[in-house]
N, C-alpha and C positions, 0 to 999 in steps of 0.2 A: 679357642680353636680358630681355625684361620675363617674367612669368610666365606660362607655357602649360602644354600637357595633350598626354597620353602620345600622342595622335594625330599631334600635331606633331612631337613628337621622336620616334617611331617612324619617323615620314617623314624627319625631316632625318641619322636614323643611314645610313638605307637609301640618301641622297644623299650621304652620306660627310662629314655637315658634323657634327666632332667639336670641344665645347668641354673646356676644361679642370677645370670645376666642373661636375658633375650635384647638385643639395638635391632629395631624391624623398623626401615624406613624404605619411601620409594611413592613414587607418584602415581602407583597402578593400587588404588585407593582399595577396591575390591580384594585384590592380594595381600595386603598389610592387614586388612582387619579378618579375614581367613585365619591367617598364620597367627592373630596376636588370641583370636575368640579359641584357637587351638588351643596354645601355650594354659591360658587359665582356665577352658575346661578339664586339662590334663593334671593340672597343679591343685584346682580347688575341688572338680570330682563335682556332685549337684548343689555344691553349698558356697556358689561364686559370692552370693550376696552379704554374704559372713566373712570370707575369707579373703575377699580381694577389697584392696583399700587402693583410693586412687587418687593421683596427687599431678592439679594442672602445672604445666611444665613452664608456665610464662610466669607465673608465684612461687615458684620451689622452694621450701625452704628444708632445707637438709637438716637444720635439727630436728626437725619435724619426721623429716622420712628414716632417720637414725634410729627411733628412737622406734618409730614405727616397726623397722625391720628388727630389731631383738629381740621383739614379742615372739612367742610362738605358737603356732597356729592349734587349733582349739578342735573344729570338726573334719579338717582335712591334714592331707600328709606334708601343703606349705604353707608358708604366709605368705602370701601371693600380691605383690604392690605393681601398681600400672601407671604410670608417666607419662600424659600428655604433649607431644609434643614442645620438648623445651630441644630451646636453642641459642647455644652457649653465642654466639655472636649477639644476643640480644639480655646479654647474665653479666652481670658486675662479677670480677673477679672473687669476690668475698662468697661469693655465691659458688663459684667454676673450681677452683681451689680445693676447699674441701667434701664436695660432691665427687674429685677424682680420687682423694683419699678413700673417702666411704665403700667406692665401688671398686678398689683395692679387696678389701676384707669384705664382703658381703656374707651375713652370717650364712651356714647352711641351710638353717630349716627357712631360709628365706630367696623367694625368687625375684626379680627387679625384670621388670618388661618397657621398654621407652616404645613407644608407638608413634610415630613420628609422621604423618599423614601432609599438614598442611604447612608448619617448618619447612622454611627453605635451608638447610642445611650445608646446600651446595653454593650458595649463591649467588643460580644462575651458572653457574660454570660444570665445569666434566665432572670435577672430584670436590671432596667435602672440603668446607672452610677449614683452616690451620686452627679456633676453637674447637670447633668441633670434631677433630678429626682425634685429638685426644682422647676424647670421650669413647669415641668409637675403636682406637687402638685400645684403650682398658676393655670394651667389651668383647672384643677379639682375643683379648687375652685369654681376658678370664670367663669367657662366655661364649653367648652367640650372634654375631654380625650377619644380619642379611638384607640385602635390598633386595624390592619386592618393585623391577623396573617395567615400563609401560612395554604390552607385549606387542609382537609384531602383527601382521596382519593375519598371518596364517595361524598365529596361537590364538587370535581376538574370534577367528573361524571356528575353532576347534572348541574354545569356550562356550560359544553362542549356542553349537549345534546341539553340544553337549548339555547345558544347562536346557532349553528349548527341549531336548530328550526328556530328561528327566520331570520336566512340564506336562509329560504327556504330549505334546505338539512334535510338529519336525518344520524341517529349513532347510532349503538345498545350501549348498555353501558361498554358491552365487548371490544371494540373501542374505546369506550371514556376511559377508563382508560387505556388503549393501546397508546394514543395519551397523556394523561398524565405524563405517565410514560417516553415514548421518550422522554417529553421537562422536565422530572425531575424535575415536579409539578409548575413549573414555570410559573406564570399565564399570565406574559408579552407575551412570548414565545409560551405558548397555542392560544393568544389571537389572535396574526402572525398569528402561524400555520390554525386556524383554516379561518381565511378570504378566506386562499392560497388553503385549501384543497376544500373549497366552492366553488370558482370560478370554480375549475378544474371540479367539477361534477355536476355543474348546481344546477338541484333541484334535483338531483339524491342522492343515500348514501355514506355515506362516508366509505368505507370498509378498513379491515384492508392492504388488498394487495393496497391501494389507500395510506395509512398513509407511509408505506415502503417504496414506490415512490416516494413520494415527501415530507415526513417531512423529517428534517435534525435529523439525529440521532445523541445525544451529546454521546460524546467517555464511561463516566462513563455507557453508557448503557453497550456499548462493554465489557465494563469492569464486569458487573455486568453479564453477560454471561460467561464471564472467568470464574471466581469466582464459579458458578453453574453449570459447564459444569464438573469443578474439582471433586465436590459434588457431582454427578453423575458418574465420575471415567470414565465421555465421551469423552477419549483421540482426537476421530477428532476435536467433535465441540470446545473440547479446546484449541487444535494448530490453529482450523481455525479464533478462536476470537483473538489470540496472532496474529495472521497475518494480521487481519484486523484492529486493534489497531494503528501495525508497520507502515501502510500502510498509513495510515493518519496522519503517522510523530508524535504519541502520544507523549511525555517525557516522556521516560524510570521512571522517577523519580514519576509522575504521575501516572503511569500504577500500577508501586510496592506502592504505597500510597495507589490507592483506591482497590485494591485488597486485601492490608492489612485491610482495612478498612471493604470491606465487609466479610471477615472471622473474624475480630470482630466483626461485627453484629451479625452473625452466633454463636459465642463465646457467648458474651450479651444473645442473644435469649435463648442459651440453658441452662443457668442459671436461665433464667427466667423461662421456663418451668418447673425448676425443683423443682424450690420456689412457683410456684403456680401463678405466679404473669403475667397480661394479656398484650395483646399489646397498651394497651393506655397507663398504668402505667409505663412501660417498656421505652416508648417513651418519656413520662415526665419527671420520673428522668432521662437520659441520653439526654436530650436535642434534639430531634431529631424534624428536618423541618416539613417531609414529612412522615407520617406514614405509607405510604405504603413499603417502604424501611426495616422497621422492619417487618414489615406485610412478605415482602419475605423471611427476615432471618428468623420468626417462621416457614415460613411453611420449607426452605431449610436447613435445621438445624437435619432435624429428619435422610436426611440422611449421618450424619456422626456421629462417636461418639465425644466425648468431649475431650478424650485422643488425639486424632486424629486431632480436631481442634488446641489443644497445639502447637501437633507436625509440625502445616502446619504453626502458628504464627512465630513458632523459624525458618522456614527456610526459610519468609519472613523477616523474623530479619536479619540472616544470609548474606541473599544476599541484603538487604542495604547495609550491611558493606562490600559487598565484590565489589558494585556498587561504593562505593565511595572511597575506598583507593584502585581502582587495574583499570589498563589502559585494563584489556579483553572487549574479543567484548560484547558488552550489550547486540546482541540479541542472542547469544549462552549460556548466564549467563541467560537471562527469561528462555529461553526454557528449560536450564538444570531443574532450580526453578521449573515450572509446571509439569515435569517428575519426581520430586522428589516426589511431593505432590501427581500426581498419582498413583505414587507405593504404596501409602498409601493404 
């Protein structure tokens, strides 16, 4: 059937309509293993440990999984097989070949679920590799296709507040995308965080001076405080973000990456504004995870001009080059760098 989203096939388990192929991949980590622990509770009923045989995707051997799916199943109503992440861009043909055969005929009393979590599939680009996309055209066939893609800001909201409910705890939404944005929409990462911040306040809320405490803030925040503090022309809090960076041993090389990075945001954003063109569209062509990330560069964009963002690219350029062919101290070369862009 053509390709859908975990809404639909959470529906059609719960109406008992089981195909023979599930392909569930996507980088929203928390949503693939939802939708895959669905599939083989449904399939194997309380007898997973009997019924589901599981076969890592980077060794695949297809006579092996042949031979496995003919059997049939003994305490439940499938023989239920789960596939670690394999990816035909990284499988000898001998291997790709006839795995497309097999997943042709897939017996009935047999279900095949590919799980596909940390496979880059895509590689690095919009749509699946041309290996890979074969695979994924058989399961769309004769099965079910769904990507399970990194949500946006307002669903990572809705998740939080929701899951935080059912904790017993609450979160205003202001918080929830606060708690978001530290683990940099990461829904594995949220999923942690949020058990840890639960525990710590009972059935109390989860406030932002509580998320500061005890979530682990990842460095690209810090960084993404750099980056805005420049834009703001806030000389302290942007020595005090280069200090705290240092401080936790960032690489230098890291710090100047993604600080380049979010003044091309900023860059992006302000071209977009000037085309007319919104923050979803923006996001789409330019590929971007997590839409809140653009969402900042629109709004932190207005305060600088365009001219100005050039001038802060070229003298993140600048000092790549002078990071990597000159033995100076590295944090006297950042500092001089953010003092340059300030005098902007």
């Amino acid at each position: 059937m053509p390709k859908t989203d975990a809404k639909k096939i959470f529906s059609q388990l719960k109406n008992n309509e089981i195909y023979n192929i599930y392909y569930i991949y996507g980088q929203n980590t928390v949503g693939v293993e939802g939708l895959v622990n669905a599939v083989i509770k449904k399939t194997t009923g309380d007898y997973s440990d009997f019924a589901l045989t599981k076969f890592d995707g980077k060794s695949l051997n297809v006579r092996e999984l042949s031979d496995q799916a003919e059997m049939f199943p003994m305490l439940s109503d499938y023989n239920c097989i789960l596939i670690d992440d394999f990816n035909a861009d990284e499988q000898k043909e001998s291997v790709c070949k006839p795995l497309l055969e097999f997943l042709k005929s897939v017996p009935p009393q047999t279900v095949i679920i590919f799980r596909i979590t940390s496979a880059d599939i895509k590689k690095g680009k919009k749509t699946v590799s041309p290996k890979n996309k074969k695979i994924t055209d058989i399961a769309e066939k004769y099965g079910i296709l769904c990507e399970c893609a990194v949500p946006s800001t307002a669903e990572l909201s809705k998740y939080i507040i929701s899951s935080v409910h059912k904790n017993g705890c609450s979160i205003s939404p202001k918080c929830a995308v606060e708690l978001a944005e530290y683990c940099l929409g990461d829904t594995l990462s949220i999923s942690n965080e949020i058990q840890k911040l639960c525990s710590y306040v009972g059935n109390g809320e989860i406030t932002s001076d509580t998320i500061k405490l005890l979530v682990y803030r990842q460095s690209d925040t810090d960084i993404y405080k750099l980056a805005n503090a420049v834009c703001r022309s806030d000389r302290k809090s942007a020595f005090e973000a280069l200090d705290e960076l240092l401080a936790q041993k960032t690489e230098r090389v890291k710090i100047l990456f993604a600080v380049s990075s979010s003044f091309m945001d900023m860059y992006r954003a302000k071209i977009a504004i000037q085309q007319g063109k919104q923050i979803s569209q923006t996001a789409q062509d330019f590929s971007y995870q997590w839409e809140f990330v653009l969402k900042n560069a629109f709004r932190d964009c207005s305060k600088i001009s365009l001219s100005k963002l050039r001038k802060c690219l070229s003298i993140l350029r600048d000092t790549a080059l002078m990071l990597n062919s000159s033995s100076g101290n590295e944090r006297v070369i950042m500092e001089e760098t953010i003092a340059k862009m300030l005098i902007l």
